[in-house]
ChimeraX commands (.cxc) that place a marker at each C-alpha (Angstrom):
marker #1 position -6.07,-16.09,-42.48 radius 0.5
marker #1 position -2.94,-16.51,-40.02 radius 0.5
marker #1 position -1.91,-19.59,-42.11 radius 0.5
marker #1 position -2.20,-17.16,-45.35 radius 0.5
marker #1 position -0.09,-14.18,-43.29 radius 0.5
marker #1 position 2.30,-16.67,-41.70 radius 0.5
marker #1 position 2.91,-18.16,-45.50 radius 0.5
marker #1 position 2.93,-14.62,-46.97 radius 0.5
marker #1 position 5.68,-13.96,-44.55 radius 0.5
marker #1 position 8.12,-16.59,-46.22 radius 0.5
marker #1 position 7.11,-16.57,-50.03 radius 0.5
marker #1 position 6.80,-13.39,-50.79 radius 0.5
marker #1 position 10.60,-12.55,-49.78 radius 0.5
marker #1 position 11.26,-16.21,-51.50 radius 0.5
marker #1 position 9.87,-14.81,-54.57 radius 0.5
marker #1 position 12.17,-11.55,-54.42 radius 0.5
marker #1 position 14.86,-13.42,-53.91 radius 0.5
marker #1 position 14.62,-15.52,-57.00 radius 0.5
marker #1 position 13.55,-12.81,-59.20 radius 0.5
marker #1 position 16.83,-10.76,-57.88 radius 0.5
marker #1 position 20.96,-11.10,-57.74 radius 0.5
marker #1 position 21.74,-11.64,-54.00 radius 0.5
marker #1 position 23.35,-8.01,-53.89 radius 0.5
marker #1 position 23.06,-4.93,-54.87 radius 0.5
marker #1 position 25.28,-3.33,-57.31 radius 0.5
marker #1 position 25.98,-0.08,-55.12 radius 0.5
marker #1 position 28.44,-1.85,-53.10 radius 0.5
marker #1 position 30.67,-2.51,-55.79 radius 0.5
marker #1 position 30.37,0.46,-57.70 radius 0.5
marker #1 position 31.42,2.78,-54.66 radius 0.5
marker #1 position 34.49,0.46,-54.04 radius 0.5
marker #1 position 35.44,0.05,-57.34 radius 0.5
marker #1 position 34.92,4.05,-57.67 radius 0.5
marker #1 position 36.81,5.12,-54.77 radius 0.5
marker #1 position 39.73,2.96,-55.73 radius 0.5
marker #1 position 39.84,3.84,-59.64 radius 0.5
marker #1 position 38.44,6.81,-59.96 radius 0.5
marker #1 position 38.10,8.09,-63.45 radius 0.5
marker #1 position 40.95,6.11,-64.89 radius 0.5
marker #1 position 40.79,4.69,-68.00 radius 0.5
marker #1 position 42.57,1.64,-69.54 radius 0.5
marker #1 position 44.81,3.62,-71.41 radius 0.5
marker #1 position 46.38,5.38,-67.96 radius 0.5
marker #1 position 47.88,2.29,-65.86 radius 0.5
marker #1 position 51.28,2.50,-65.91 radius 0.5
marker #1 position 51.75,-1.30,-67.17 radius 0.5
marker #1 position 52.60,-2.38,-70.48 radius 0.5
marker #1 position 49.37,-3.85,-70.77 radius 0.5
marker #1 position 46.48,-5.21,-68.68 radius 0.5
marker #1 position 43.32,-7.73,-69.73 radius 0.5
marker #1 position 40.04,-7.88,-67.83 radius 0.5
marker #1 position 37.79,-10.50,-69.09 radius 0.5
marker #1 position 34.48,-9.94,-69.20 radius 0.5
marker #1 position 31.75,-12.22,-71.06 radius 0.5
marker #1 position 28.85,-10.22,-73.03 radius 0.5
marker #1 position 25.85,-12.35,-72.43 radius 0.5
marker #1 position 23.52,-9.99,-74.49 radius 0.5
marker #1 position 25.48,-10.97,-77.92 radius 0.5
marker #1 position 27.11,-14.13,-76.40 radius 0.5
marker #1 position 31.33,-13.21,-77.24 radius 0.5
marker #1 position 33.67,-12.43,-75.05 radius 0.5
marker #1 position 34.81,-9.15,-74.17 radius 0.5
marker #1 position 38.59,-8.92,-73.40 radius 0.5
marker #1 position 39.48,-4.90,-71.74 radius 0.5
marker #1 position 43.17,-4.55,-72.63 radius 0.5
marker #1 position 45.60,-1.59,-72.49 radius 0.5
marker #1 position 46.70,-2.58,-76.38 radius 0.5
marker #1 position 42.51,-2.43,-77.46 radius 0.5
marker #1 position 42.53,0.83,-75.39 radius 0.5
marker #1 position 45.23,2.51,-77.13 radius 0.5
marker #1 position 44.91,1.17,-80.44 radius 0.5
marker #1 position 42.98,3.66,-83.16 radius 0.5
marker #1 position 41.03,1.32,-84.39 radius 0.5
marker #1 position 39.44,0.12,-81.25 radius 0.5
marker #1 position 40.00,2.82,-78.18 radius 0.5
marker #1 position 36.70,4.77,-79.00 radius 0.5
marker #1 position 35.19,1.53,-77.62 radius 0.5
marker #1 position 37.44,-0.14,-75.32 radius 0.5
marker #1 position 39.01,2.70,-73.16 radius 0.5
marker #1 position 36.87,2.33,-70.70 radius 0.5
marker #1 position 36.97,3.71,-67.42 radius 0.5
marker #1 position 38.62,0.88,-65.25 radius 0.5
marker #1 position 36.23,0.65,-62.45 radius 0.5
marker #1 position 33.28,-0.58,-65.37 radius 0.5
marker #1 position 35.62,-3.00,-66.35 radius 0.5
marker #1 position 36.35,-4.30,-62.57 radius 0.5
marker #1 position 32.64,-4.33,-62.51 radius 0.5
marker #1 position 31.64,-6.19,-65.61 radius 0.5
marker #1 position 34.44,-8.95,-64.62 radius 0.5
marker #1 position 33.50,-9.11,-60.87 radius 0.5
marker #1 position 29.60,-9.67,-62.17 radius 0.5
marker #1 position 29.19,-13.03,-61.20 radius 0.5
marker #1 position 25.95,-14.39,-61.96 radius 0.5
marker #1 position 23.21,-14.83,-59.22 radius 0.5
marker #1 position 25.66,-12.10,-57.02 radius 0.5
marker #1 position 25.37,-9.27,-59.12 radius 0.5
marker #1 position 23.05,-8.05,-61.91 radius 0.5
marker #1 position 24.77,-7.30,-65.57 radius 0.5
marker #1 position 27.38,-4.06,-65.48 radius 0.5
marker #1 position 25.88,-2.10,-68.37 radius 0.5
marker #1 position 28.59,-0.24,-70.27 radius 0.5
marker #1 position 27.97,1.91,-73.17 radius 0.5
marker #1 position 28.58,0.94,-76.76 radius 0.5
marker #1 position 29.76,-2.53,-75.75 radius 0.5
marker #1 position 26.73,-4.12,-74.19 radius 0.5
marker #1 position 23.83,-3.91,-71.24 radius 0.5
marker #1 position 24.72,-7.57,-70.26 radius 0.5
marker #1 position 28.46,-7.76,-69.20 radius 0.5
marker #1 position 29.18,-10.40,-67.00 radius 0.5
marker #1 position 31.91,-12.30,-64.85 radius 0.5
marker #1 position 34.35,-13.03,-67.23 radius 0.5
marker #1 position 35.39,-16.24,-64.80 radius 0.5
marker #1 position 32.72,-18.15,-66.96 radius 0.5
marker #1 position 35.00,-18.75,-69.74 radius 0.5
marker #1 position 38.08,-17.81,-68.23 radius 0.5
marker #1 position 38.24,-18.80,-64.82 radius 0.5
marker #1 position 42.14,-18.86,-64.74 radius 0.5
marker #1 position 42.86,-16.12,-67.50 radius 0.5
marker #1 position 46.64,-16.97,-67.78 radius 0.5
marker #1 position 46.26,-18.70,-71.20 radius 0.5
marker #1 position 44.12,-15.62,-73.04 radius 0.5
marker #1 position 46.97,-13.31,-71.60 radius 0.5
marker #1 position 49.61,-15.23,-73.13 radius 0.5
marker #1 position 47.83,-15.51,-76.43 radius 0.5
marker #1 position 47.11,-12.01,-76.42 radius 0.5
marker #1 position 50.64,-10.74,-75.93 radius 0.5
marker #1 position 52.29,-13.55,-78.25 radius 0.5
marker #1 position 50.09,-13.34,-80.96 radius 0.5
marker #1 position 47.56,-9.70,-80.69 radius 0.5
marker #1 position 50.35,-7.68,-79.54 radius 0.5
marker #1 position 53.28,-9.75,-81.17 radius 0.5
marker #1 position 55.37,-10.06,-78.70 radius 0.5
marker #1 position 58.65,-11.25,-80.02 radius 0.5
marker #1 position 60.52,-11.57,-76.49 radius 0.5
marker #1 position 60.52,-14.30,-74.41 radius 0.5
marker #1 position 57.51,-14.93,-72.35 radius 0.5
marker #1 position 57.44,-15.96,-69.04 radius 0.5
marker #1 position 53.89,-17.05,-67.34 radius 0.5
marker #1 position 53.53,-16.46,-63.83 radius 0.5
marker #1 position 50.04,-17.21,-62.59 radius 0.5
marker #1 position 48.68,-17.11,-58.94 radius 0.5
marker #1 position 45.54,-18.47,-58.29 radius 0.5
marker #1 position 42.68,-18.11,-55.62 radius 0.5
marker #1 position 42.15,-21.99,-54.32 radius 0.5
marker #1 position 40.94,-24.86,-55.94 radius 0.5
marker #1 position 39.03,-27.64,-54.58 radius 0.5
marker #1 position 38.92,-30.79,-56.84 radius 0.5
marker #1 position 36.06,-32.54,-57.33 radius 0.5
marker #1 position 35.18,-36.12,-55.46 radius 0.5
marker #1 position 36.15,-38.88,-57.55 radius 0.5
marker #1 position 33.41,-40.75,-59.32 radius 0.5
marker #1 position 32.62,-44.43,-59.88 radius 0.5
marker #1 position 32.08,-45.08,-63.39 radius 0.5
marker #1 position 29.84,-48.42,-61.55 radius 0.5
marker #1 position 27.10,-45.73,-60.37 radius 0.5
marker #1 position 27.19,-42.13,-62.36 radius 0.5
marker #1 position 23.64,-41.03,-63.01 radius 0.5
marker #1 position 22.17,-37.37,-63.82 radius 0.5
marker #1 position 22.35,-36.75,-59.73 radius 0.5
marker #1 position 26.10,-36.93,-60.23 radius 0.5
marker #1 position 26.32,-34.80,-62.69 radius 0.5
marker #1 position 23.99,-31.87,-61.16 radius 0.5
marker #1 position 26.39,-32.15,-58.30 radius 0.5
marker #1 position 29.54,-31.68,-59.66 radius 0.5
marker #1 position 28.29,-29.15,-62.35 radius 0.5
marker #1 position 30.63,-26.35,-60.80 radius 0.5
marker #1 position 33.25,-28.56,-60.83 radius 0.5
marker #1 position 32.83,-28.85,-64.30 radius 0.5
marker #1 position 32.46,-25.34,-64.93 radius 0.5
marker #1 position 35.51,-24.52,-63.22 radius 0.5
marker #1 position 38.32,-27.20,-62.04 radius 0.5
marker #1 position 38.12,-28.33,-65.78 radius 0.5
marker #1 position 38.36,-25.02,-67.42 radius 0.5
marker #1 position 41.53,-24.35,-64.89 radius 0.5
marker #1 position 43.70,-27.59,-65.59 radius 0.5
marker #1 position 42.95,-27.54,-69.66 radius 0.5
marker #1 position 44.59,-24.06,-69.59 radius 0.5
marker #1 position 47.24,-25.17,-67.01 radius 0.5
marker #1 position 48.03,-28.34,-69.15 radius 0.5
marker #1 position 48.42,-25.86,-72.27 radius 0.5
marker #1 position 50.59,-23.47,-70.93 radius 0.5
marker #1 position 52.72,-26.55,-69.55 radius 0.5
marker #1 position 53.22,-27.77,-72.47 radius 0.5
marker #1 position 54.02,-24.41,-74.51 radius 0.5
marker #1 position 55.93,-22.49,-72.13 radius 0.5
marker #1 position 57.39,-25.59,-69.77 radius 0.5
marker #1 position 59.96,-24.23,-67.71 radius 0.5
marker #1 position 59.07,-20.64,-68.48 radius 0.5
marker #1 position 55.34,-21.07,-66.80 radius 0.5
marker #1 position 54.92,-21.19,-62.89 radius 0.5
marker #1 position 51.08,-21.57,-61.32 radius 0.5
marker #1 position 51.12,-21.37,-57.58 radius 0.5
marker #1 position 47.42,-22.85,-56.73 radius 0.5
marker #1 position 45.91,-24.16,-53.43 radius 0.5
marker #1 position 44.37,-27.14,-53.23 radius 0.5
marker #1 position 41.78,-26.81,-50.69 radius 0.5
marker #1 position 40.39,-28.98,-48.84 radius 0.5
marker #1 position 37.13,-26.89,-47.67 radius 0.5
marker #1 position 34.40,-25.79,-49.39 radius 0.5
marker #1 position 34.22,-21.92,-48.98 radius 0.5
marker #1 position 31.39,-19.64,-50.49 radius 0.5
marker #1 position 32.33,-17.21,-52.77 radius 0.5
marker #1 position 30.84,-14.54,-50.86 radius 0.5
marker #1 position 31.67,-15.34,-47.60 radius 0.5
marker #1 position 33.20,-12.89,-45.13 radius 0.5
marker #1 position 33.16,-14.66,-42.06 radius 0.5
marker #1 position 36.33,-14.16,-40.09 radius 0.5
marker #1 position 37.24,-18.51,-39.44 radius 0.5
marker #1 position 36.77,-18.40,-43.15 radius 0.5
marker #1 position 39.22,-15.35,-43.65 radius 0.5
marker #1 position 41.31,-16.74,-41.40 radius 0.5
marker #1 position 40.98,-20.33,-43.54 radius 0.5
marker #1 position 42.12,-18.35,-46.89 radius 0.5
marker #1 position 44.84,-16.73,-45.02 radius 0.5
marker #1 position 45.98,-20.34,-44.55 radius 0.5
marker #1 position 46.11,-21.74,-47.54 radius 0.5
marker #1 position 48.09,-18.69,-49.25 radius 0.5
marker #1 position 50.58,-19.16,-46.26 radius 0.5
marker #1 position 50.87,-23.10,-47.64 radius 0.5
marker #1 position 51.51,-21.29,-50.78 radius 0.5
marker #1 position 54.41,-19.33,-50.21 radius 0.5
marker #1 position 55.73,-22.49,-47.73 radius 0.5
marker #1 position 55.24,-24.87,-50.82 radius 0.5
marker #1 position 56.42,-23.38,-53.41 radius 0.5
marker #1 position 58.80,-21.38,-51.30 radius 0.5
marker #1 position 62.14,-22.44,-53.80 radius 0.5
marker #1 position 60.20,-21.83,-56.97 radius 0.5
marker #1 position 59.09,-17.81,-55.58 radius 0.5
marker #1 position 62.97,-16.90,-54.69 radius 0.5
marker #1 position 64.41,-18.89,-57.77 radius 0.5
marker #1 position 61.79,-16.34,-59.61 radius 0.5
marker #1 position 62.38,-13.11,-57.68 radius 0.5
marker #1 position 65.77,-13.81,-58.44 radius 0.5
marker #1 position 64.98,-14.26,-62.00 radius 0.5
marker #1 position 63.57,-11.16,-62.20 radius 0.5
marker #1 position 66.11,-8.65,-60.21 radius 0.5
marker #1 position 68.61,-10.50,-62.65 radius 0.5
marker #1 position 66.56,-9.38,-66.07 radius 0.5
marker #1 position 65.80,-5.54,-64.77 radius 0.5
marker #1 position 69.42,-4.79,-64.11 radius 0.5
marker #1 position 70.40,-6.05,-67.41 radius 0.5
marker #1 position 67.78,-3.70,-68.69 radius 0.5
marker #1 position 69.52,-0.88,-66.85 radius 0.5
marker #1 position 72.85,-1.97,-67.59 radius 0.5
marker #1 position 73.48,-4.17,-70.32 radius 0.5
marker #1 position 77.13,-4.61,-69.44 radius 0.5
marker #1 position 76.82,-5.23,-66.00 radius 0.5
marker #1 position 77.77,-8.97,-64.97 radius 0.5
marker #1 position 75.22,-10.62,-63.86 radius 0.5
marker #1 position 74.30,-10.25,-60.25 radius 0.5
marker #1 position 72.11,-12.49,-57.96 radius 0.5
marker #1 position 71.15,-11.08,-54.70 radius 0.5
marker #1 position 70.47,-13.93,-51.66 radius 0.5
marker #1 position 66.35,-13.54,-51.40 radius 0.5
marker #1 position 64.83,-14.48,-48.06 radius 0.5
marker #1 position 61.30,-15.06,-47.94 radius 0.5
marker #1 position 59.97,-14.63,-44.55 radius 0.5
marker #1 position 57.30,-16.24,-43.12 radius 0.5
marker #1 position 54.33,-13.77,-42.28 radius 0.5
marker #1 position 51.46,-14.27,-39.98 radius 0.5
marker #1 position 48.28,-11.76,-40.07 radius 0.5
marker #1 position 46.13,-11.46,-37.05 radius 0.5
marker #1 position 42.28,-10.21,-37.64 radius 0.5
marker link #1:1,2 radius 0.2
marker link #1:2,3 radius 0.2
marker link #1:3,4 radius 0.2
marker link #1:4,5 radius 0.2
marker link #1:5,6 radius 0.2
marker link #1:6,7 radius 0.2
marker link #1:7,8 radius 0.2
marker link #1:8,9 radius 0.2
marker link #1:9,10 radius 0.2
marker link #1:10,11 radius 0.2
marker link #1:11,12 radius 0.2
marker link #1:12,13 radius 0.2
marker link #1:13,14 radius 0.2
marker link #1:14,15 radius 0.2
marker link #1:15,16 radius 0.2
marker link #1:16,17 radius 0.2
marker link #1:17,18 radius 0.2
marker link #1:18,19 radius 0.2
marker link #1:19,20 radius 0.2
marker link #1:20,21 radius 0.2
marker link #1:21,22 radius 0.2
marker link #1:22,23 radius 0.2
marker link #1:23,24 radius 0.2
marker link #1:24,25 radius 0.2
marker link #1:25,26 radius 0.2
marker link #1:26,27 radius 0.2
marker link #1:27,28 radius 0.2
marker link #1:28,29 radius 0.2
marker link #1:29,30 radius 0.2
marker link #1:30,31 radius 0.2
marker link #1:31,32 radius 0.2
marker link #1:32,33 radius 0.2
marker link #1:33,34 radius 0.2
marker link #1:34,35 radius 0.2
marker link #1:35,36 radius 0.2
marker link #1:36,37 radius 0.2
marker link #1:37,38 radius 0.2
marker link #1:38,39 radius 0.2
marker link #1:39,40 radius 0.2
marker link #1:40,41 radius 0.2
marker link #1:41,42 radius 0.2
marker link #1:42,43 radius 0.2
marker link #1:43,44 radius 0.2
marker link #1:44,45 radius 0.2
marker link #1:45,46 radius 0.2
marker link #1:46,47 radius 0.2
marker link #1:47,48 radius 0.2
marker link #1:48,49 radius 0.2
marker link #1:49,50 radius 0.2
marker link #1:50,51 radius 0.2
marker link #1:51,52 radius 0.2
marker link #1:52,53 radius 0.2
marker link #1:53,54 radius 0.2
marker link #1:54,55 radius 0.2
marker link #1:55,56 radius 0.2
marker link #1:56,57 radius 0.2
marker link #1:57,58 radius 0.2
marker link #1:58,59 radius 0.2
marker link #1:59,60 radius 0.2
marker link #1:60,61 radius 0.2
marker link #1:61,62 radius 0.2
marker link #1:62,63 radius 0.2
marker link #1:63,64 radius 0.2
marker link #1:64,65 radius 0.2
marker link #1:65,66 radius 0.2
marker link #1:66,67 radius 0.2
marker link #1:67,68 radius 0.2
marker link #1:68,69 radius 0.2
marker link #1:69,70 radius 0.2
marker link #1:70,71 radius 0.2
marker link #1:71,72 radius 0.2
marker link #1:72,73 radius 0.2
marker link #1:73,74 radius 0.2
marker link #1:74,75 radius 0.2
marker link #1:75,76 radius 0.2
marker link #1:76,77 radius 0.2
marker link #1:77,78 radius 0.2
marker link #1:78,79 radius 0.2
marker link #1:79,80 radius 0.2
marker link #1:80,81 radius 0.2
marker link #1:81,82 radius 0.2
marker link #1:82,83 radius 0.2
marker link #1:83,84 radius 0.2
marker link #1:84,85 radius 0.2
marker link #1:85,86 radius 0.2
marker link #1:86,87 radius 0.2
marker link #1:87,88 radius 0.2
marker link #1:88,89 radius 0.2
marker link #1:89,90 radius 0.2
marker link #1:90,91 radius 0.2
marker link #1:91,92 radius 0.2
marker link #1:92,93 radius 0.2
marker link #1:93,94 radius 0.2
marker link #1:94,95 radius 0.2
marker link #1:95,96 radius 0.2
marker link #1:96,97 radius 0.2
marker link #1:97,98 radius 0.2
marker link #1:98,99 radius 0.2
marker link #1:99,100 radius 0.2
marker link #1:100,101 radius 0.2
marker link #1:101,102 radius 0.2
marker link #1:102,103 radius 0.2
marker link #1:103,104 radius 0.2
marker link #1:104,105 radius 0.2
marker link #1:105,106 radius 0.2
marker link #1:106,107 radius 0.2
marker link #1:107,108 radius 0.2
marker link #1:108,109 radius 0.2
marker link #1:109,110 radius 0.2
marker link #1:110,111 radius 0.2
marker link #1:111,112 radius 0.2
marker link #1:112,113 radius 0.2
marker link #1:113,114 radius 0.2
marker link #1:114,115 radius 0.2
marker link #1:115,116 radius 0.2
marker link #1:116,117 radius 0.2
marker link #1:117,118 radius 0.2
marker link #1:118,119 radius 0.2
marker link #1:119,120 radius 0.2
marker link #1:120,121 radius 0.2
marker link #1:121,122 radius 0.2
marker link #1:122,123 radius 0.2
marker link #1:123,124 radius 0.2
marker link #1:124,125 radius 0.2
marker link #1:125,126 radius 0.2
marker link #1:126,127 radius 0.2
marker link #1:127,128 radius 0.2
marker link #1:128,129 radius 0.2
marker link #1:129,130 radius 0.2
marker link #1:130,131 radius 0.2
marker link #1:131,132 radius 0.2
marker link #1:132,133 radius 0.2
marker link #1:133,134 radius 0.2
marker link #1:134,135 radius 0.2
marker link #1:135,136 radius 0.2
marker link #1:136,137 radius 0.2
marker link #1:137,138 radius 0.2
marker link #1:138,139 radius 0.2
marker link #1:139,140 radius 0.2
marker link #1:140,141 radius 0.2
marker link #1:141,142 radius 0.2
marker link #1:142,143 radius 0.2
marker link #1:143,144 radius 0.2
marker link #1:144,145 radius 0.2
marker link #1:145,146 radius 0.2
marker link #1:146,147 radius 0.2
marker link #1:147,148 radius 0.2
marker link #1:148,149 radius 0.2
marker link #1:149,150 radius 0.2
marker link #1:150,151 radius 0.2
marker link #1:151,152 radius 0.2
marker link #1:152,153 radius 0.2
marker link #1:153,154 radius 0.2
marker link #1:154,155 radius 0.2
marker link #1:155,156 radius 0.2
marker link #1:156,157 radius 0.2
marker link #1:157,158 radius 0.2
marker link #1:158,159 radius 0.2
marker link #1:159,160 radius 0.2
marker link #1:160,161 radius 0.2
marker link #1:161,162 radius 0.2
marker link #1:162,163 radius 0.2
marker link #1:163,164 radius 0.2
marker link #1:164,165 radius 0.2
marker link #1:165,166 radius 0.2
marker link #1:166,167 radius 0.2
marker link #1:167,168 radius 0.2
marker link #1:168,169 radius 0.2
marker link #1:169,170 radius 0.2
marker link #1:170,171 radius 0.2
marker link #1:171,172 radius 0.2
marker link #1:172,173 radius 0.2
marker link #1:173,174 radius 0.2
marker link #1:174,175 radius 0.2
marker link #1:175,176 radius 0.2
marker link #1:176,177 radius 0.2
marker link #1:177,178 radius 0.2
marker link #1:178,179 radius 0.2
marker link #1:179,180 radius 0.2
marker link #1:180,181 radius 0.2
marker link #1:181,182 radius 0.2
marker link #1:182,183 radius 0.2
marker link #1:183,184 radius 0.2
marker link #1:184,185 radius 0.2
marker link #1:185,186 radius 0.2
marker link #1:186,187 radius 0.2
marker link #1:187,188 radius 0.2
marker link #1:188,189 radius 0.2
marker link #1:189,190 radius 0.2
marker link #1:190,191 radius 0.2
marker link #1:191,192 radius 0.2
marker link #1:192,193 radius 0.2
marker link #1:193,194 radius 0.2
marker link #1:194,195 radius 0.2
marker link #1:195,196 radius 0.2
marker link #1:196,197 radius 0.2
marker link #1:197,198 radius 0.2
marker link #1:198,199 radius 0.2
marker link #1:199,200 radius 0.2
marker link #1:200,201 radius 0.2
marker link #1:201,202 radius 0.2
marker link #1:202,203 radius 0.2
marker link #1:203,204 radius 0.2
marker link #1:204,205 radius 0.2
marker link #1:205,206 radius 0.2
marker link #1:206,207 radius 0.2
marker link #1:207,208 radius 0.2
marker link #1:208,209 radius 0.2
marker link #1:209,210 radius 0.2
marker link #1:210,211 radius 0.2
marker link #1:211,212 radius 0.2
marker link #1:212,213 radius 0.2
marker link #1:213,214 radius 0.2
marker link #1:214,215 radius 0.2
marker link #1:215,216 radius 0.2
marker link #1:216,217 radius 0.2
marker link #1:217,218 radius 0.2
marker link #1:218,219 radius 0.2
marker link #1:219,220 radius 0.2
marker link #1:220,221 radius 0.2
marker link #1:221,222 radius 0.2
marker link #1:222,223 radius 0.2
marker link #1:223,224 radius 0.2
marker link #1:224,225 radius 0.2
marker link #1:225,226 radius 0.2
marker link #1:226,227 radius 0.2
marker link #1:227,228 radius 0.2
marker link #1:228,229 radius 0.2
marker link #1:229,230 radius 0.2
marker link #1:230,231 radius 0.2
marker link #1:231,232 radius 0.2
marker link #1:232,233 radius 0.2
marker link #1:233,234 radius 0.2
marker link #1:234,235 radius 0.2
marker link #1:235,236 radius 0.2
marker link #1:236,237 radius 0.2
marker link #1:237,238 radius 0.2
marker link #1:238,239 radius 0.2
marker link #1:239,240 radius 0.2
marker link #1:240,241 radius 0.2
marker link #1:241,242 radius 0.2
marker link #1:242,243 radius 0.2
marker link #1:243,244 radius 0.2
marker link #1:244,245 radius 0.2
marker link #1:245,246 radius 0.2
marker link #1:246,247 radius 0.2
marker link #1:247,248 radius 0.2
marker link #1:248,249 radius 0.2
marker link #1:249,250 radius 0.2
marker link #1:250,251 radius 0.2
marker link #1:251,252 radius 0.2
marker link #1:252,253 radius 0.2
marker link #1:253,254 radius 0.2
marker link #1:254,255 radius 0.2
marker link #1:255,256 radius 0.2
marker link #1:256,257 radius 0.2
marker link #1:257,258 radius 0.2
marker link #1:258,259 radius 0.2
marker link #1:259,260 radius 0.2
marker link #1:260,261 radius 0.2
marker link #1:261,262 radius 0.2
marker link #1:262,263 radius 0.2
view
């Protein structure tokens, strides 16, 4: 009997646990709430904006965009309120149940499972959904990568597979879009990506490992330091033209400081 009580003690929460996400939805929807509000797609003040979400119910993808919000055909559906977006894109599997929204689907989830680095579907969408006859330029920031351990083609079996199955799911998703954009946009497309050398959990909000993210965006800016001014200064350069098409053109001396947090 204390065997059976002793065993009860660890399966039975075993048992929740696999029959459950890891966390409850709550916690998201009050952040995502307090932050957005009641704002809908068709309120930011951007030109446009894309969420990806994946609908797992009817197995398509579901792209949020300020162009689907605002177009007749499509804003009954789409203008959504932005926090159910945030949480349909932020639903990553075994975290976080489905977000459920309305008319679209009951099984929205993280849209990082076909677009883990989204910067390709943006630039299709604006050069070929929204037309955009302008030139494009790609600027794409992303949140760490660690690349996978190299394998010997000698000794690859199904237990090398299983274990690099994220890395499939995600590295190779990440440089097939970075090698596309490359090679469309070339000079016009900058990724700034961290190659990291740690394996961090994705829900993880222990300070060291904090601290450890904080790094590796500081080896950001320090790497790519000449690339971030030479585009800052791109930038300042194109908006005044915008406000004054006659002005010369005028190219302010951009420091970027280094900057240290302390938690």
């Amino acid at each position: 009997m204390l065997a059976l009580g002793i065993t009860g003690w660890f399966v039975i929460p075993l048992i929740y646990q696999l029959n459950h996400s890891l966390y409850n939805r709550l916690g998201l929807a009050s952040v995502t709430e307090e932050k957005f509000g009641t704002t809908r797609i068709s309120e930011v003040i951007s030109e446009d904006i894309m969420i990806v979400a994946y609908d797992f119910r009817n197995h398509k993808p579901v792209i949020f965009t300020k162009y689907a919000a605002t177009n007749k055909d499509t804003s009954a559906k789409m203008n959504v309120l932005i926090r159910d977006a945030a949480q349909a894109s932020s639903a990553a599997p075994i975290y976080f149940d489905p977000k459920p929204i309305e008319g679209i689907s009951d099984a929205l989830i993280d849209g990082g499972v076909i677009a883990n680095s989204p910067a390709f579907y943006s630039y299709i969408h604006a050069k070929y959904v929204r037309q955009q006859k302008k030139k494009i330029r790609l600027v794409s920031i992303g949140t760490g990568e660690q690349q996978p351990q190299a394998l010997s083609t000698d000794n690859v079996n199904k237990v090398t597979w299983v274990n690099e199955l994220g890395a499939l799911i995600t590295t190779v998703e990440q440089n097939t879009h970075d090698y596309l954009n490359n090679e469309i946009l070339q000079q016009d497309y900058l990724r700034f990506q961290a190659k990291m050398n740690k394996t961090l959990s994705l829900d993880s909000y222990q300070s060291d490992d904090i601290k450890e993210l904080i790094r590796y965006g500081e080896a950001i800016v320090s790497e790519y330091k000449e690339r971030i001014d030479n585009l800052c200064v791109a930038l300042v350069d194109q908006n005044i033209k915008k406000i004054c098409p006659k002005c010369t053109k005028v190219t302010p001396i951009l420091i970027l400081k280094e900057t240290h947090i302390d938690l």
